[in-house]
C-alpha positions in Angstrom: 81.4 67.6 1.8 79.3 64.9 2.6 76.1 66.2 4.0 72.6 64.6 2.6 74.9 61.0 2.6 74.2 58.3 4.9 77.4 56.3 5.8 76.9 52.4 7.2 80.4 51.2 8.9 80.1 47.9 10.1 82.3 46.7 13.2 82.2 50.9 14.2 81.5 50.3 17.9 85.1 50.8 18.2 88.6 50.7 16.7 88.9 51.4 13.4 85.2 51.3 12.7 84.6 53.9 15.2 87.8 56.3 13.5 86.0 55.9 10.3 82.6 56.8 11.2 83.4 59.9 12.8 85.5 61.1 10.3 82.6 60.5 8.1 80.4 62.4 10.6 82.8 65.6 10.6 81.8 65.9 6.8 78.4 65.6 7.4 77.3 62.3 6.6 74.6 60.3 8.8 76.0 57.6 9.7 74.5 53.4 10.5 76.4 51.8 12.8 76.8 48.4 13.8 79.3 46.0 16.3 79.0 43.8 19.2 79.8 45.8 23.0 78.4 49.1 24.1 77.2 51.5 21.9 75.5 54.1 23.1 78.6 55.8 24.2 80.1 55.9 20.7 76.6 57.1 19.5 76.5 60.0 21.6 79.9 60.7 20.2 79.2 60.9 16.8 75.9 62.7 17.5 77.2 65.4 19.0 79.0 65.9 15.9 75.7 67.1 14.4 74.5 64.3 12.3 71.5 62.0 12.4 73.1 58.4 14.1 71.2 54.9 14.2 72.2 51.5 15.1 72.0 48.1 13.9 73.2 45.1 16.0 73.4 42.4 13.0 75.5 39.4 13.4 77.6 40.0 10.4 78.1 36.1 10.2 74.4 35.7 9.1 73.2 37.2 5.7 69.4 37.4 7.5 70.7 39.7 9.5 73.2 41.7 7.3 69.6 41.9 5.2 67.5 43.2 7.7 70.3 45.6 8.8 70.3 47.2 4.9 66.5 47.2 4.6 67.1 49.0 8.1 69.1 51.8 6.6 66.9 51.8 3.9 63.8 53.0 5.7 65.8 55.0 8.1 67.8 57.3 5.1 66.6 56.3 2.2 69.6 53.8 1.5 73.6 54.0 1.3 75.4 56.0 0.3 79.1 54.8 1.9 79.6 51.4 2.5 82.6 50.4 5.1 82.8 47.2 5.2 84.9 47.2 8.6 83.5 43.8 10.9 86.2 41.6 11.3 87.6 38.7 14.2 91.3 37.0 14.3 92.6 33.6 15.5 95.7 32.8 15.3 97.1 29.2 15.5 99.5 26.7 12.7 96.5 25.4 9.6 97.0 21.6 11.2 95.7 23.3 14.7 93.4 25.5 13.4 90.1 24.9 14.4 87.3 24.9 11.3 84.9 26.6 13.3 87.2 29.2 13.8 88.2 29.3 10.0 84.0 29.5 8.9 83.7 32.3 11.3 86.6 34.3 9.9 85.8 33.9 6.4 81.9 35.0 7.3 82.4 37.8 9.3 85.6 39.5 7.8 84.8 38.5 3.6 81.2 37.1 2.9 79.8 39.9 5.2 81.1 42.4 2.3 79.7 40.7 -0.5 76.5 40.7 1.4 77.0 44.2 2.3 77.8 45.4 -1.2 75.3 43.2 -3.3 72.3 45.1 -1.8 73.9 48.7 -1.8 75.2 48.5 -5.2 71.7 49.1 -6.7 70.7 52.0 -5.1 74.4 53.3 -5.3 73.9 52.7 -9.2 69.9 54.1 -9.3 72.1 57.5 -7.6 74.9 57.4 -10.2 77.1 58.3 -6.8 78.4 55.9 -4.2 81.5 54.6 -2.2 82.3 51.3 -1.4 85.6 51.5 1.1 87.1 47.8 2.2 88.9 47.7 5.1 91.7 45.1 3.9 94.9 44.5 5.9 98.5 44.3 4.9 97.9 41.3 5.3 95.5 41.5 2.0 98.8 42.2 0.5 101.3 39.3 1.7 101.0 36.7 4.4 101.9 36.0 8.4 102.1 32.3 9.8 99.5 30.9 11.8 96.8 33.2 10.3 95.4 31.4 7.6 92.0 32.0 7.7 92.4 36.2 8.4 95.0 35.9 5.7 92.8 34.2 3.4 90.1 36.3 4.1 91.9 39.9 3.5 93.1 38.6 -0.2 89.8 37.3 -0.8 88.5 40.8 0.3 91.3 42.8 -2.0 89.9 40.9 -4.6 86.1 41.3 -4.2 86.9 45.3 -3.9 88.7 44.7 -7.7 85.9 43.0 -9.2 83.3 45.5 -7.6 85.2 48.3 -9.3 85.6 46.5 -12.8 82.0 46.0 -12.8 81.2 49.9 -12.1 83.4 51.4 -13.6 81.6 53.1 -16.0 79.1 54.5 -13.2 80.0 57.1 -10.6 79.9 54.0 -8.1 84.0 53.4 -6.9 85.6 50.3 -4.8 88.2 50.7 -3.1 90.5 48.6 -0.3 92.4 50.1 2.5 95.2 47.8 3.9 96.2 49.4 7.4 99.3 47.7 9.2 99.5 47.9 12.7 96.5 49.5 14.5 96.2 50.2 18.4 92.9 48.5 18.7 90.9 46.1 21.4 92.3 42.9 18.9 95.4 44.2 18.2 95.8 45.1 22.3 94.9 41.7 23.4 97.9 40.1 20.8 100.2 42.2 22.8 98.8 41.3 26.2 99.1 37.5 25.1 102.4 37.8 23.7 103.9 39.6 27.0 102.3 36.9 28.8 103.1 34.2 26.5 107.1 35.4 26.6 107.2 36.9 30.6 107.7 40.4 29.4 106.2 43.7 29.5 103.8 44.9 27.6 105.9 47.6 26.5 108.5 45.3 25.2 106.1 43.3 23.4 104.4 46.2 21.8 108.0 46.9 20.8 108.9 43.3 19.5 105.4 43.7 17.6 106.0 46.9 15.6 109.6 46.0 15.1 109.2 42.6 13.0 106.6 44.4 10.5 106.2 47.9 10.5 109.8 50.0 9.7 108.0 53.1 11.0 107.8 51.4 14.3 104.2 53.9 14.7 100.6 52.5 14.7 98.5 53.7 12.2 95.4 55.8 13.9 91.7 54.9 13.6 91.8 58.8 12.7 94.5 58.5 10.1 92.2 55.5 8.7 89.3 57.9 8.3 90.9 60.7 6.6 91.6 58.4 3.8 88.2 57.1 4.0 86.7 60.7 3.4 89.7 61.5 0.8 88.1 58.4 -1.1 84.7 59.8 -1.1 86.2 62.9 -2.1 86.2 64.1 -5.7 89.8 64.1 -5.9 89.0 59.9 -5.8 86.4 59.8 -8.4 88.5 57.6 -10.6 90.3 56.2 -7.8 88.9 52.6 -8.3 90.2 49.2 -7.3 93.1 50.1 -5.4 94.1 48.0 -2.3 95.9 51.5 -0.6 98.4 50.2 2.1 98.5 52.0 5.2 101.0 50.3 6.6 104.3 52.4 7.8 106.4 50.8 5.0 105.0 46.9 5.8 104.1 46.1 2.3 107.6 48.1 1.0 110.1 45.3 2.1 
């Protein structure tokens, strides 16, 4: 379905980045990845796959760098197509703890990155007349957890960037759209858990328990997999006037 488009998926070294690009791959689009850690392995993966795969290792806290890495995928495939804007760190502490350097980094990396990201694809999305741009929210882009202000802050602020992207192209065949997963077994979401069993003196099975339990009725994560099948459903045709939806993912989180 998607062969002759070139997909860039920030944060897709791993985790829901990584579930989302090959998804992408397995309908034929070339894909630009980016993230922090090793990524040859992952490369190889989607490769084998049969499309074209290049990497970019921007810091998506510096617009330089999110700039080179678009003039990157530029000359590599001729711009892109997909957009994913993925990349995203977590802290968690009460606002009067929380440290501002923390809270500049958030915001960067998980909502300015996108606007970045967006403002130099839009054009050649809009010069094609065809183009996706898929936000990776969070329920929490749809209500609120203490102690994580600035991730909190960030995932509205990135529910409401996707809204205003798709006002302003809605007339084009150029769509914006949020996905809000709850829980996700990923490296950040792992290392909550860890902290939490060690934090309480309990298993990690218990607190992977606890965790599910005080959000998600389902008590199931959500799959990086799952993630990308709704990524490829929104470049679908079915989803050419799906536009500004924040689409929760979330085992019921966002129901209560």
């Amino acid at each position: 379905m998607l062969k002759g488009k070139t997909a860039l998926v920030t944060g897709s070294t791993s985790g829901i980045g990584l579930g989302i690009a090959i998804e992408l791959a397995k309908q034929g689009a070339n894909i630009v990845m980016n993230g922090f850690g090793d990524h040859e392995g992952p490369k190889k993966e989607i490769e084998a796959l049969g499309v074209k795969v290049e990497y970019h290792g921007a810091d998506m806290s510096k617009p330089a760098e999110i700039e080179a890495m678009m003039k990157f995928a530029a000359e590599k495939f001729g711009g892109v197509d997909i957009l994913v804007n993925n990349a995203g760190i977590q802290y968690v502490a009460p606002i009067q703890d929380f440290p501002p350097e923390r809270w500049d980094a958030i915001i960067a990396i998980n909502l300015s990155s996108a606007f970045h990201t967006s403002r130099l694809a839009i054009p050649h999305m809009k010069q094609k007349n065809w183009g996706r741009i898929i936000n990776i929210a969070s329920a929490h882009g749809l209500v609120a957890s203490k102690e994580k202000s600035a991730y909190v802050a960030a995932k509205h602020g990135i529910v409401g960037l996707t809204k205003v992207a798709a006002l302003e192209l809605a007339t084009s065949g150029v769509t914006a759209n949020a996905i809000c997963p709850g829980w996700v077994l990923t490296p950040l979401v792992q290392k909550q858990i860890d902290d939490r069993a060690a934090k309480e003196g309990i298993t990690v099975d218990q607190a992977t328990r606890e965790l599910l339990g005080e959000k998600e009725p389902s008590l199931q994560f959500t799959t990086p997999e799952q993630l990308g099948g709704l990524a490829v459903f929104f470049c679908s045709p079915a989803a050419d006037n799906v536009r500004g939806q924040a689409w929760a993912h979330d085992g019921g989180w966002t129901a209560q």
